[in-house]
TIVO-2410 file (N, C-alpha, C; in nm, 3 decimals):
# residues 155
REC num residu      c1      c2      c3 atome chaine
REC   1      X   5.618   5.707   5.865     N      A
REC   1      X   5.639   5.712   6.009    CA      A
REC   1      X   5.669   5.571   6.058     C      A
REC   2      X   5.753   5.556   6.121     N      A
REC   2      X   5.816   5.436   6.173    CA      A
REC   2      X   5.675   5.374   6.292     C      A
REC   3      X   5.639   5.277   6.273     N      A
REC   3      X   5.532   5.195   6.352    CA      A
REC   3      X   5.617   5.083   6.469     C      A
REC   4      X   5.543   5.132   6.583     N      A
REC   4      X   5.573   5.030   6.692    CA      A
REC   4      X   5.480   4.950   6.735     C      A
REC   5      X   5.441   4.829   6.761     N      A
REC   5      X   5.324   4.770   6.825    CA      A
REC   5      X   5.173   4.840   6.709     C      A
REC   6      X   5.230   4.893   6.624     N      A
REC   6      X   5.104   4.907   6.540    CA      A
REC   6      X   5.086   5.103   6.568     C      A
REC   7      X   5.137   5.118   6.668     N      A
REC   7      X   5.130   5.295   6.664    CA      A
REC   7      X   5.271   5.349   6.555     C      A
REC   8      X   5.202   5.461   6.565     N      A
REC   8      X   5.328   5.608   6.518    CA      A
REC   8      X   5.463   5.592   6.613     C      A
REC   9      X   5.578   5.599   6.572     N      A
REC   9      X   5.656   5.585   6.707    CA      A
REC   9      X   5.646   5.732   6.672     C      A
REC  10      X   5.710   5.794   6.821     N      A
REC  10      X   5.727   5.931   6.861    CA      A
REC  10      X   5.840   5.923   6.956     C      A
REC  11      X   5.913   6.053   6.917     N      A
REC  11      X   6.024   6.074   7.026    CA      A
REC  11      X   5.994   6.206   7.122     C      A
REC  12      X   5.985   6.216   7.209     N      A
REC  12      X   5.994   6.361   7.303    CA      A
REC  12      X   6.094   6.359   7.310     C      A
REC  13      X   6.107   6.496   7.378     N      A
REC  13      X   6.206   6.490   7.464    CA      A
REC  13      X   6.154   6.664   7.549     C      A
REC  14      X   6.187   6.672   7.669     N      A
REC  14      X   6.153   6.764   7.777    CA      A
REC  14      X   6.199   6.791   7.849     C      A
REC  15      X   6.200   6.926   7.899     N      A
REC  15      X   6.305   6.953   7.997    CA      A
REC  15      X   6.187   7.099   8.083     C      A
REC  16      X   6.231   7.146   8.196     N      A
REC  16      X   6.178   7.260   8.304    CA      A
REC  16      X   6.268   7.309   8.318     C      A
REC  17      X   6.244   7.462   8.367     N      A
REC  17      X   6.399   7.565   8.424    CA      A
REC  17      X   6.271   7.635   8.497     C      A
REC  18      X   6.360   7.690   8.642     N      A
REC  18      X   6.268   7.748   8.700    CA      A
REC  18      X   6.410   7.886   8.762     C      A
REC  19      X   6.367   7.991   8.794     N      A
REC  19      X   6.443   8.078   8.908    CA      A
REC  19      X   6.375   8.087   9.002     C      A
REC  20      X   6.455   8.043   9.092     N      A
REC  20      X   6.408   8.037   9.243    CA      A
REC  20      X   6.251   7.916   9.223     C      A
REC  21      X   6.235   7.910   9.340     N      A
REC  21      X   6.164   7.778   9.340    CA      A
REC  21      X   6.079   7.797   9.434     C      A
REC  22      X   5.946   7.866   9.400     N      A
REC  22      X   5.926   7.920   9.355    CA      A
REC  22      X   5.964   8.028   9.287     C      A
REC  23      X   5.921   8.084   9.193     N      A
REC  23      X   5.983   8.191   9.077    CA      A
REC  23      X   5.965   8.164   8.946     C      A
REC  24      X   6.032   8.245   8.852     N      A
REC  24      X   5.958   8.246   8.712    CA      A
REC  24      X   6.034   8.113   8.659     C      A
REC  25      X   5.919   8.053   8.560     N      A
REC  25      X   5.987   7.939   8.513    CA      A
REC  25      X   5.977   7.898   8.373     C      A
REC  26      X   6.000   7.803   8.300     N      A
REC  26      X   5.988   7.799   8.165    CA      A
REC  26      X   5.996   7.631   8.157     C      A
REC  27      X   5.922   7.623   8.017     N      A
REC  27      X   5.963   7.459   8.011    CA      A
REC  27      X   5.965   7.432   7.831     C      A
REC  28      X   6.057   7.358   7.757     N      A
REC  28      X   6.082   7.343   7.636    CA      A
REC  28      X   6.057   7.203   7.598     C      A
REC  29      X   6.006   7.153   7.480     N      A
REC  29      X   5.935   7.066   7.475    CA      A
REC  29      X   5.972   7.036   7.299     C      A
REC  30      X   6.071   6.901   7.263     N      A
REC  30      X   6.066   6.893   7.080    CA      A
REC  30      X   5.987   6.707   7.071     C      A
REC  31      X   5.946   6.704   7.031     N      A
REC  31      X   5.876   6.585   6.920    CA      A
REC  31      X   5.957   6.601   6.827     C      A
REC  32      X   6.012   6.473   6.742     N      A
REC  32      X   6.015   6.369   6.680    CA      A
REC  32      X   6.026   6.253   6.577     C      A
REC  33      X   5.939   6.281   6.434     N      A
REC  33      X   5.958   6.127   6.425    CA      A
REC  33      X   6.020   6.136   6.299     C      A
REC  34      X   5.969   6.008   6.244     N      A
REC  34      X   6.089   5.986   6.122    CA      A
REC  34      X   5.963   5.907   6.002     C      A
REC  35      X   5.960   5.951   5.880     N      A
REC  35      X   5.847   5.951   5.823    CA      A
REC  35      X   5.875   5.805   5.714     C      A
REC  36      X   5.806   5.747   5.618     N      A
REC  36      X   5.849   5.658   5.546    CA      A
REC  36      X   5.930   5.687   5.476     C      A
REC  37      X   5.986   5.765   5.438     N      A
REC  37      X   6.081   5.822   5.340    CA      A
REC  37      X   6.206   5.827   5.433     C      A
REC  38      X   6.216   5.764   5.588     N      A
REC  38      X   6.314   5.819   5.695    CA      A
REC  38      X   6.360   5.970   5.705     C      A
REC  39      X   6.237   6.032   5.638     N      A
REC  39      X   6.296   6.175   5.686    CA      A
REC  39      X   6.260   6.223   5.826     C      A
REC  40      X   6.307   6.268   5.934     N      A
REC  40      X   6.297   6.313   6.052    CA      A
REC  40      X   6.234   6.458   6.039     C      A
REC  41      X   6.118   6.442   6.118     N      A
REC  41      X   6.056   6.608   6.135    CA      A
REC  41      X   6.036   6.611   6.280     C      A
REC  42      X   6.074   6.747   6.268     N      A
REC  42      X   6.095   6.779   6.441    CA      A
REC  42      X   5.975   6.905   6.478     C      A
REC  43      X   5.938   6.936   6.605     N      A
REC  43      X   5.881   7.018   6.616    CA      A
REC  43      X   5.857   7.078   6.780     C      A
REC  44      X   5.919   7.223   6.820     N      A
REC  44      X   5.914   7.267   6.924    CA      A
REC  44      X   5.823   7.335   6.928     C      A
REC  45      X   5.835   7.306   7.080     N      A
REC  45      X   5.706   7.311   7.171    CA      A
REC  45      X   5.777   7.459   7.296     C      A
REC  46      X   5.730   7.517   7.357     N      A
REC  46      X   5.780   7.614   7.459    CA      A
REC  46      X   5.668   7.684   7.538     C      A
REC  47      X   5.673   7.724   7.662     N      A
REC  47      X   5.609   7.829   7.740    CA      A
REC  47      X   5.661   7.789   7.837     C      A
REC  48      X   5.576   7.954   7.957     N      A
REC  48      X   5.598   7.941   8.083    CA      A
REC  48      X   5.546   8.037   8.170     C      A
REC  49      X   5.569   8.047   8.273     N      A
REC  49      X   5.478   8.098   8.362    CA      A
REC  49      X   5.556   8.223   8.431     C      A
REC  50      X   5.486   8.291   8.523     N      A
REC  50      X   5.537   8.394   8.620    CA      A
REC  50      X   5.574   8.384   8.743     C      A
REC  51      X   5.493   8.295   8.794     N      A
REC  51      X   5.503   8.209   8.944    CA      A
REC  51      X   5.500   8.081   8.940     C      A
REC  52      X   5.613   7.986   8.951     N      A
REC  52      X   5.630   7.834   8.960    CA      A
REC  52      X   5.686   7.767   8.976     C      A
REC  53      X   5.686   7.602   9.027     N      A
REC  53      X   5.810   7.567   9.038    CA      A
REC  53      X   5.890   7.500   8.945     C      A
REC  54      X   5.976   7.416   8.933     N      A
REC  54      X   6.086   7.400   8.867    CA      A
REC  54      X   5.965   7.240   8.811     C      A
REC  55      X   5.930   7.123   8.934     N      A
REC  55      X   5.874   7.057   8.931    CA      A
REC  55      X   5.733   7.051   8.807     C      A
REC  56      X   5.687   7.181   8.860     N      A
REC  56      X   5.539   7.178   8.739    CA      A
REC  56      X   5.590   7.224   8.600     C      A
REC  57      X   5.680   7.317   8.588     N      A
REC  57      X   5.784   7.299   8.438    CA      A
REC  57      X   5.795   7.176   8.390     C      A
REC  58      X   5.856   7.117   8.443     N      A
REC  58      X   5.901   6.954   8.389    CA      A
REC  58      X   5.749   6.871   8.334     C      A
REC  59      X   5.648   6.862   8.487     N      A
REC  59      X   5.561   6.807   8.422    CA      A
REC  59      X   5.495   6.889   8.299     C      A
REC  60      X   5.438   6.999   8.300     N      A
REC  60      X   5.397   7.092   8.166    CA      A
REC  60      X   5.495   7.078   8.051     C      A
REC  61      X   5.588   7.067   8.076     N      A
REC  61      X   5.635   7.027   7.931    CA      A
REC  61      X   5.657   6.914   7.850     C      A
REC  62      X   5.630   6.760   7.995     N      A
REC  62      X   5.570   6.631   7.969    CA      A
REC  62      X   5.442   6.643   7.861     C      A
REC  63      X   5.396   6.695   7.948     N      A
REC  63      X   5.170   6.673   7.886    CA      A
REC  63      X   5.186   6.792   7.774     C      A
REC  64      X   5.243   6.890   7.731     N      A
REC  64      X   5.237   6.955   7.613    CA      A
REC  64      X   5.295   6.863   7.516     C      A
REC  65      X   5.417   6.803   7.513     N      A
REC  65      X   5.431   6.690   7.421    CA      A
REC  65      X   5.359   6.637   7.378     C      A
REC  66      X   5.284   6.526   7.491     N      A
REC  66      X   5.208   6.442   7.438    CA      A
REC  66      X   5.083   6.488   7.384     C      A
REC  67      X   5.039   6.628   7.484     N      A
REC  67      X   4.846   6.645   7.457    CA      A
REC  67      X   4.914   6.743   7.293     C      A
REC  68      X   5.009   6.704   7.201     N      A
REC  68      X   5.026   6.771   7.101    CA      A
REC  68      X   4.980   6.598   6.979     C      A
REC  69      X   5.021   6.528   7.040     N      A
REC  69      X   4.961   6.407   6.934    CA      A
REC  69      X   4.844   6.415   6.925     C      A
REC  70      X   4.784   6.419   6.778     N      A
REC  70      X   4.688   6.398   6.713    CA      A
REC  70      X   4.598   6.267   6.741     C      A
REC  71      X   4.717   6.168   6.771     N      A
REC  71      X   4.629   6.025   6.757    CA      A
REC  71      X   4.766   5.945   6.880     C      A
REC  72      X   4.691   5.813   6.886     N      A
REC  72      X   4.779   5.742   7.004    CA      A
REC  72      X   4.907   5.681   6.915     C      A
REC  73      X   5.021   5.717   6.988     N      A
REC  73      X   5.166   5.658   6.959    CA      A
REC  73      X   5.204   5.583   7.059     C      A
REC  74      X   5.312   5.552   7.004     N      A
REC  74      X   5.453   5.473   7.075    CA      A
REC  74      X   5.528   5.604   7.110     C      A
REC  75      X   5.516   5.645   7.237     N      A
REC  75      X   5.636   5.771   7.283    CA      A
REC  75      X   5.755   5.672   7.381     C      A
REC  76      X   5.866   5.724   7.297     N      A
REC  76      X   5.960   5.753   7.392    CA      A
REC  76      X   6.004   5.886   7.452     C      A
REC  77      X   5.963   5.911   7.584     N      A
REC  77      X   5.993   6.048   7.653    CA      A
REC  77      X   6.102   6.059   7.730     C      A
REC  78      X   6.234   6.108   7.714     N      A
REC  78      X   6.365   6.136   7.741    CA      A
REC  78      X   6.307   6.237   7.811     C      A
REC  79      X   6.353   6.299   7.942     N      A
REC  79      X   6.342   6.417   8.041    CA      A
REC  79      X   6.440   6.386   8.131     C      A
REC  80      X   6.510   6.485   8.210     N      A
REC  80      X   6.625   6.477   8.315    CA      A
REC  80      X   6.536   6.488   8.438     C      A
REC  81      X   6.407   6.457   8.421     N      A
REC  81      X   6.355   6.495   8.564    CA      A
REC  81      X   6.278   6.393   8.643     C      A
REC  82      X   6.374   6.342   8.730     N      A
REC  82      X   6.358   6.225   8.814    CA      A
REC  82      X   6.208   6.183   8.872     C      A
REC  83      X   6.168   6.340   8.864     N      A
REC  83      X   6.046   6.386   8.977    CA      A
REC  83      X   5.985   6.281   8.891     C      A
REC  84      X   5.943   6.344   8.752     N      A
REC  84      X   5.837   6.275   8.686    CA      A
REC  84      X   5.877   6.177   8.675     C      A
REC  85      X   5.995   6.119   8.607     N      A
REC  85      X   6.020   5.971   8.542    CA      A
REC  85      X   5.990   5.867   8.683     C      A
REC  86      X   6.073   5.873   8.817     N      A
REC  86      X   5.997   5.807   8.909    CA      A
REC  86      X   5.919   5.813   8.978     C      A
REC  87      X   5.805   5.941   8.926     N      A
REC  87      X   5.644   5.926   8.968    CA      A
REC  87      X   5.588   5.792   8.897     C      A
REC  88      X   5.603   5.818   8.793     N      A
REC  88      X   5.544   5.707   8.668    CA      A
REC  88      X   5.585   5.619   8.701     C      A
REC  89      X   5.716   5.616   8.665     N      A
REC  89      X   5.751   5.417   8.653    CA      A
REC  89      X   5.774   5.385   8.778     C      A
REC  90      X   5.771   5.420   8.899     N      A
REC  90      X   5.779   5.334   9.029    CA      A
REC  90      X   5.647   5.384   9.075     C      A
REC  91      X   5.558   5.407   8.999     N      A
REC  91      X   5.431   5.343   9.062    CA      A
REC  91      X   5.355   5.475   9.162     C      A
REC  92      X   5.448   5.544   9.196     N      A
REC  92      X   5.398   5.709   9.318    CA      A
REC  92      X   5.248   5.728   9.284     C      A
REC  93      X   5.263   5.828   9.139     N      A
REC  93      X   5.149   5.899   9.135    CA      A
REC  93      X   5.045   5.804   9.139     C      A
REC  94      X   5.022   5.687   9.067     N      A
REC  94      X   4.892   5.580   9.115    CA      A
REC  94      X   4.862   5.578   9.241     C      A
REC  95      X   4.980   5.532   9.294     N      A
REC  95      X   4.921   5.553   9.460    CA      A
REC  95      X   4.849   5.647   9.511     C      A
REC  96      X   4.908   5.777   9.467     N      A
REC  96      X   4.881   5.883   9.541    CA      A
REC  96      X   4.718   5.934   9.490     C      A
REC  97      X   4.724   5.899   9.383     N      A
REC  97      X   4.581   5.903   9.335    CA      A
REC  97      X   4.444   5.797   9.379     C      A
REC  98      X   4.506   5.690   9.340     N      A
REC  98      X   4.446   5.598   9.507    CA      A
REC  98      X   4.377   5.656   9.604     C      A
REC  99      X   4.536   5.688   9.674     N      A
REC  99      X   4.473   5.722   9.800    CA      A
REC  99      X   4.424   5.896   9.782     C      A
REC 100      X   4.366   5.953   9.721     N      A
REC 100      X   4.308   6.027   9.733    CA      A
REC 100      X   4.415   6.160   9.703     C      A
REC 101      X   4.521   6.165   9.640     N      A
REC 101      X   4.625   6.250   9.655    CA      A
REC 101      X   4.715   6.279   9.763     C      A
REC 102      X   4.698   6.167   9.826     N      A
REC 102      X   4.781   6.152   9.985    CA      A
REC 102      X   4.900   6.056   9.931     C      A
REC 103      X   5.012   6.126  10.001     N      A
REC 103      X   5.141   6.057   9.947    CA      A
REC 103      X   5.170   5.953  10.113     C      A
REC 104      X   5.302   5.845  10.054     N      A
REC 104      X   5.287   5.753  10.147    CA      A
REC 104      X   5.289   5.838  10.327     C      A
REC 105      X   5.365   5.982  10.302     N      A
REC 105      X   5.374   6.018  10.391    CA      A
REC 105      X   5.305   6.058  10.484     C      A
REC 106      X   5.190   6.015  10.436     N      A
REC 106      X   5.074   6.066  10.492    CA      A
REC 106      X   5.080   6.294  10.428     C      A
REC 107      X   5.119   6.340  10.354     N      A
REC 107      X   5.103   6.497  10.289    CA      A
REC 107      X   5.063   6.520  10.160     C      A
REC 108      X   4.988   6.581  10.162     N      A
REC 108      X   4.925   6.590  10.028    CA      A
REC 108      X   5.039   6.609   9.898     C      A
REC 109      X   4.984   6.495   9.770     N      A
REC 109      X   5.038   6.484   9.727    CA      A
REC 109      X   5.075   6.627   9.644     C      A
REC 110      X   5.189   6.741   9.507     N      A
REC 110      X   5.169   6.840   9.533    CA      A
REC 110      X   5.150   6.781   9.310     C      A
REC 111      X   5.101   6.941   9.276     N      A
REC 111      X   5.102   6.938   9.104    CA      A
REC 111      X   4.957   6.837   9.101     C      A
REC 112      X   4.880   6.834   9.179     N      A
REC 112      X   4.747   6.731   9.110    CA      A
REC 112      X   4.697   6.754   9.000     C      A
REC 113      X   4.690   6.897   8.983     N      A
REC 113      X   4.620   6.979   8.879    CA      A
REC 113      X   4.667   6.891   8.713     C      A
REC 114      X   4.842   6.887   8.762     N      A
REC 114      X   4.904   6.842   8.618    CA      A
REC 114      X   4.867   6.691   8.620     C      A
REC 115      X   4.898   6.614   8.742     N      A
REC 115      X   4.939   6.475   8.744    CA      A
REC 115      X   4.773   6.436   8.662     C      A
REC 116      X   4.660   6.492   8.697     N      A
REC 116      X   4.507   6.468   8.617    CA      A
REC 116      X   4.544   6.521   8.506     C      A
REC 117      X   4.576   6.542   8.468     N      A
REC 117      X   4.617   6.595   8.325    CA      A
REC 117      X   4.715   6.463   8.270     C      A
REC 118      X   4.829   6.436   8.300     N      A
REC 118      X   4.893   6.375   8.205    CA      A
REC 118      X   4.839   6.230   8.271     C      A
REC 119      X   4.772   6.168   8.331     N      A
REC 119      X   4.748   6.000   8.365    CA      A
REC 119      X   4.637   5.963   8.225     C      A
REC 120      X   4.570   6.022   8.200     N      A
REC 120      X   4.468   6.019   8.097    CA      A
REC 120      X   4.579   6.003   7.949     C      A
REC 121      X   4.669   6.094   7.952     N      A
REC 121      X   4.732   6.097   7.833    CA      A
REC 121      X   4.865   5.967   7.847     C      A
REC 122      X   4.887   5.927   7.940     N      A
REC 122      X   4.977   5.801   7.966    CA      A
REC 122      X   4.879   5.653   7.918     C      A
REC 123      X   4.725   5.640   7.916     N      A
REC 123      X   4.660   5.569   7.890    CA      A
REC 123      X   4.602   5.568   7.738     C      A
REC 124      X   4.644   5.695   7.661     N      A
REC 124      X   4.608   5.738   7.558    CA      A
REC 124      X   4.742   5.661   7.459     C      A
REC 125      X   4.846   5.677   7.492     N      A
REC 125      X   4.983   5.647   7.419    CA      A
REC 125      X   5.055   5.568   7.547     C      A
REC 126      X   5.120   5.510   7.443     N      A
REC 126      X   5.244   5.412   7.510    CA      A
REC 126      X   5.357   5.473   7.558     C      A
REC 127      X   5.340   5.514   7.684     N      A
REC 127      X   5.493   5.574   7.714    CA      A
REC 127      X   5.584   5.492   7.747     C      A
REC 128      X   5.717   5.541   7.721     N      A
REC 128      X   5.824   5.481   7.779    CA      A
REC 128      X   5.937   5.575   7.857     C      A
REC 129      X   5.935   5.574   7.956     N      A
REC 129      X   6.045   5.690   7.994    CA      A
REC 129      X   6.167   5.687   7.965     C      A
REC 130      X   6.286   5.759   7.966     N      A
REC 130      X   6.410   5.760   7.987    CA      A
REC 130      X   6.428   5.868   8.037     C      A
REC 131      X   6.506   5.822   8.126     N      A
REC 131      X   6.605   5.966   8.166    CA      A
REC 131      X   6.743   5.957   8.163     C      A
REC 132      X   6.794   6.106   8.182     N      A
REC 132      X   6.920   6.125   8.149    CA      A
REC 132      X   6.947   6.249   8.249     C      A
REC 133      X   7.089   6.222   8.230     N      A
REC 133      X   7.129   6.323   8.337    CA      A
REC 133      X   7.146   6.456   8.242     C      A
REC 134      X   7.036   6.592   8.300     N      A
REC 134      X   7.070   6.713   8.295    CA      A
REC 134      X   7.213   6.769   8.263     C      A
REC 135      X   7.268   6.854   8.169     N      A
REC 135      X   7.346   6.959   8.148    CA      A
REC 135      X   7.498   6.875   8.080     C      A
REC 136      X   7.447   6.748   8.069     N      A
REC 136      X   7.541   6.660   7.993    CA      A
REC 136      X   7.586   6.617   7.907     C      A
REC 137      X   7.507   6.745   7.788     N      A
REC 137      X   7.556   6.711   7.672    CA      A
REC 137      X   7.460   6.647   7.588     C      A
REC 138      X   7.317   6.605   7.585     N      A
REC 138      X   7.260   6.531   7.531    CA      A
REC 138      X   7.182   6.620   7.458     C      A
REC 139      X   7.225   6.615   7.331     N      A
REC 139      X   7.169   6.739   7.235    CA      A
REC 139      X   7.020   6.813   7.242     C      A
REC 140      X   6.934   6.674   7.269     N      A
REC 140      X   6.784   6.735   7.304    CA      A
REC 140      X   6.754   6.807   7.412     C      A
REC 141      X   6.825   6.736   7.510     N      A
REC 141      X   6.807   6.790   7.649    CA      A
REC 141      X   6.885   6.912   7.655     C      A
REC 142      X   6.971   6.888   7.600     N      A
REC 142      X   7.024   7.058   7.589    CA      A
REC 142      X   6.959   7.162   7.545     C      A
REC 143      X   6.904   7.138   7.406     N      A
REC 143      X   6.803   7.225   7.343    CA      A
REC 143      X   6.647   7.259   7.437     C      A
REC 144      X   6.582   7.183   7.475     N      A
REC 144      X   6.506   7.164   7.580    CA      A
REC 144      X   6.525   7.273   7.630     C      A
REC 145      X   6.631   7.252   7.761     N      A
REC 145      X   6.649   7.350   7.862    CA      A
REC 145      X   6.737   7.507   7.759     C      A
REC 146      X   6.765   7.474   7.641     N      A
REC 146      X   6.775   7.663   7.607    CA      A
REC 146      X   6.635   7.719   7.588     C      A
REC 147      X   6.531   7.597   7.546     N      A
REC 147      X   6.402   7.642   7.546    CA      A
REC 147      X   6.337   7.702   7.638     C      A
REC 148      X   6.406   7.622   7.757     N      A
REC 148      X   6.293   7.664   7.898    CA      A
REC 148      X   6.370   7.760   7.968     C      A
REC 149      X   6.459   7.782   7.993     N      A
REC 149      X   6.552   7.899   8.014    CA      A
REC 149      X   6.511   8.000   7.923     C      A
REC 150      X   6.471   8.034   7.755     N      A
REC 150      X   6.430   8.126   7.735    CA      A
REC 150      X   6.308   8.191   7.745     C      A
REC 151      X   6.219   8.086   7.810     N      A
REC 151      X   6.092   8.143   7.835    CA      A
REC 151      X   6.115   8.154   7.988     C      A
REC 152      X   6.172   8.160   8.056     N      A
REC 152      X   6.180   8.151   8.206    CA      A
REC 152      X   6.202   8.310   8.180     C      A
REC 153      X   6.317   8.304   8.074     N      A
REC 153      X   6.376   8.495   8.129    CA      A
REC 153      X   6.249   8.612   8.018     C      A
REC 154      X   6.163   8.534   7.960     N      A
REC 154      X   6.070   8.654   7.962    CA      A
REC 154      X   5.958   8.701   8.071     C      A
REC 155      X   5.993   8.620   8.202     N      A
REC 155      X   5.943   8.661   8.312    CA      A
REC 155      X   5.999   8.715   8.438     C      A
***
């Protein structure tokens, strides 16, 4: 396994599909890495719900990635979903947790349930975000969303 800073590196990658917004949704989820031998092993991840939004897809298929590591890595997490990537790296959800789940707007912030869920696992492993733009061709992200699109339509 390829070592970063002394961890496992790891690759995610994640994607959400929702109908209607609220409505049934799905989220697809592959890990990753590449072993000493440079062989690459991959491994999907999938579910979804009956009632949800497009938003808690994305994050649920963030924190299933990661709460799937055994031990702390080096993740790089590729997702097309702005929501999350600039919760994290511009700093939002801290705030909002701060202040008590109150966003700057003074409205409650929304997904707490998840955002306590994955801040613990952002302190556990080294994330790094990337994003990419949705439906563009980017083989993971493509696969991703056939993932979450097929669990969306078993609801």
């Amino acid at each position: 396994m390829m070592i970063e800073n002394g961890l496992p590196q790891v690759q995610i990658f994640s994607d959400g599909a929702c109908s209607g917004n609220p409505g049934p949704g799905g989220w697809g989820t592959i890990l990753q890495f590449t072993d000493a031998a440079g062989r690459v092993h991959e491994k999907e991840l999938s579910g979804g719900e009956a009632h949800t939004t497009n938003n808690r897809m994305e994050l649920t298929g963030v924190i299933s990635g990661l709460e799937a590591l055994v031990k702390p890595c080096a993740v790089t997490l590729t997702t097309d979903s702005r929501y999350v990537v600039d919760s994290v790296t511009k700093g939002w959800v801290y705030a909002w947790q701060k202040k008590g789940w109150v966003k700057a707007d003074k409205k409650p912030a929304l997904n707490v349930d998840l955002w306590e869920r994955l801040l613990p696992l952002l302190k556990k492993h080294q994330v790094t975000f990337v994003w990419v733009k949705g439906h563009a061709g980017h083989p993971e992200n493509e696969r991703c969303d056939q993932l979450a699109v097929a669990e969306r339509m078993r609801f």
